[in-house]
ROFI-473731 format. One line per 5 residues: number of its first residue (from 1); their letters; for each residue x, y, z of C-alpha. Coordinates in Angstrom, 1 decimal. Layout:
BEGIN
NUM	a	X/Y/Z | ... $
END
This chain:
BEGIN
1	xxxxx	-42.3/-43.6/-24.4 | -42.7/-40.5/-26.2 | -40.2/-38.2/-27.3 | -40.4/-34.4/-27.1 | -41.3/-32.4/-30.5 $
6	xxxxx	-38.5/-30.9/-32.6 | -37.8/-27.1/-31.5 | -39.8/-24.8/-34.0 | -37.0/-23.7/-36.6 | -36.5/-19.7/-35.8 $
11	xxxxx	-34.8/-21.4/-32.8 | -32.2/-23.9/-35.0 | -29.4/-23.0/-34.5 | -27.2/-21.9/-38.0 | -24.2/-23.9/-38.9 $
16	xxxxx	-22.1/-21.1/-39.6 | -23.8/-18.1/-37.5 | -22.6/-17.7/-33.8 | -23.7/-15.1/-31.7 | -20.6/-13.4/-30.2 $
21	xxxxx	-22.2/-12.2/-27.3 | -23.1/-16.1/-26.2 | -20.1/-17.6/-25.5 | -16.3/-15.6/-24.0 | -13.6/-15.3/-26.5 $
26	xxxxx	-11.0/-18.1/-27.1 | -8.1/-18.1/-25.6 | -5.3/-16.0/-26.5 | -8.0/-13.5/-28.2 | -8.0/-10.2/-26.5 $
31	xxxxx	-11.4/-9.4/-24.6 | -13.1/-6.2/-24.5 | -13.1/-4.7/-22.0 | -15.0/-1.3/-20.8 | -12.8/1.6/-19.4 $
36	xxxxx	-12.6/2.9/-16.0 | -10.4/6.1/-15.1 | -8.7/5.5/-11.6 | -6.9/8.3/-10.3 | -4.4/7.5/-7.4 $
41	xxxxx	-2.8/10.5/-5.6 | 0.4/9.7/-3.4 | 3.6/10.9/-2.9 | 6.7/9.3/-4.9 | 9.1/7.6/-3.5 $
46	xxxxx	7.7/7.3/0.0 | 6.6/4.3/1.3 | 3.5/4.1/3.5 | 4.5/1.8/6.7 | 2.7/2.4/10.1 $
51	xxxxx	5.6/4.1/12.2 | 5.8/7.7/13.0 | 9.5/8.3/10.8 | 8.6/11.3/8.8 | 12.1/10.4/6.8 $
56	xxxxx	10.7/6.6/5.8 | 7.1/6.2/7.2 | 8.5/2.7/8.9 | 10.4/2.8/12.0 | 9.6/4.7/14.8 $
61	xxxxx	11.5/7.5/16.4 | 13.0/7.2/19.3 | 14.8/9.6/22.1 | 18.2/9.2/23.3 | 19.6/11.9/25.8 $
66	xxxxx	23.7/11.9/24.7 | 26.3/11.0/26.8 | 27.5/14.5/27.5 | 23.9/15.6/28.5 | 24.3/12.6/31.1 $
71	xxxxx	27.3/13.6/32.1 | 26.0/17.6/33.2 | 23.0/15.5/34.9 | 25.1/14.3/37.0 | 27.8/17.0/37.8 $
76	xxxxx	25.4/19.7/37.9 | 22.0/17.7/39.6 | 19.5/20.3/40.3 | 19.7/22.4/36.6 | 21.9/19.5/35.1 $
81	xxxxx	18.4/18.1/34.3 | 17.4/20.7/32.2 | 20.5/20.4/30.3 | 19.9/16.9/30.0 | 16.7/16.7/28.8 $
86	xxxxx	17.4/19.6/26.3 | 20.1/17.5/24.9 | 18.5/14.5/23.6 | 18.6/12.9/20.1 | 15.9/11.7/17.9 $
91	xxxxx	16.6/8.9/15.7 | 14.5/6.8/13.9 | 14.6/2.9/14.8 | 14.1/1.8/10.9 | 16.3/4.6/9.2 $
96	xxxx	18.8/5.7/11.1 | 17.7/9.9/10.2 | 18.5/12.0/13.2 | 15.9/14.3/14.4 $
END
């Protein structure tokens, strides 16, 4: 059996010449890297959730007619639900912030 023919010597590798661009950095040795400019654009301090809370982006906000706006329902019927539904609260379910 025949072996192959040594490789022609511009192709011999050097003992002491690497090429830097042929094998990643060792380990612990920063790499270099290229740059890239990001630019994010958001608000501070205001988390992005999926509820409708303008206060905390989480929770949603909820309406609550008040026990005294119940009450004029039911004395005065007919206007009293006017009153009543003029007299609700807004509170958010995450938060707690009145609206």
């Amino acid at each position: 059996m025949s072996s192959y023919p040594p490789p022609p010597p511009q192709y011999q590798p050097q003992p002491n010449q690497v090429n830097p661009q042929a094998y990643p950095p060792p380990y612990g040795q920063p790499q270099i890297q290229q740059q890239s400019n990001v630019v994010v654009i958001s608000q501070p301090g205001v988390p992005r959730g999926t509820g409708n809370c303008p206060h905390c982006g989480i929770g949603f906000v909820k309406t609550n007619y008040t026990l005294l706006g119940f009450l004029i329902l039911l004395i005065f019927f007919p206007i009293g639900i006017i009153c009543c539904l003029l007299m609700t609260e807004k509170r958010c379910s995450h938060c707690g912030a009145k609206y």
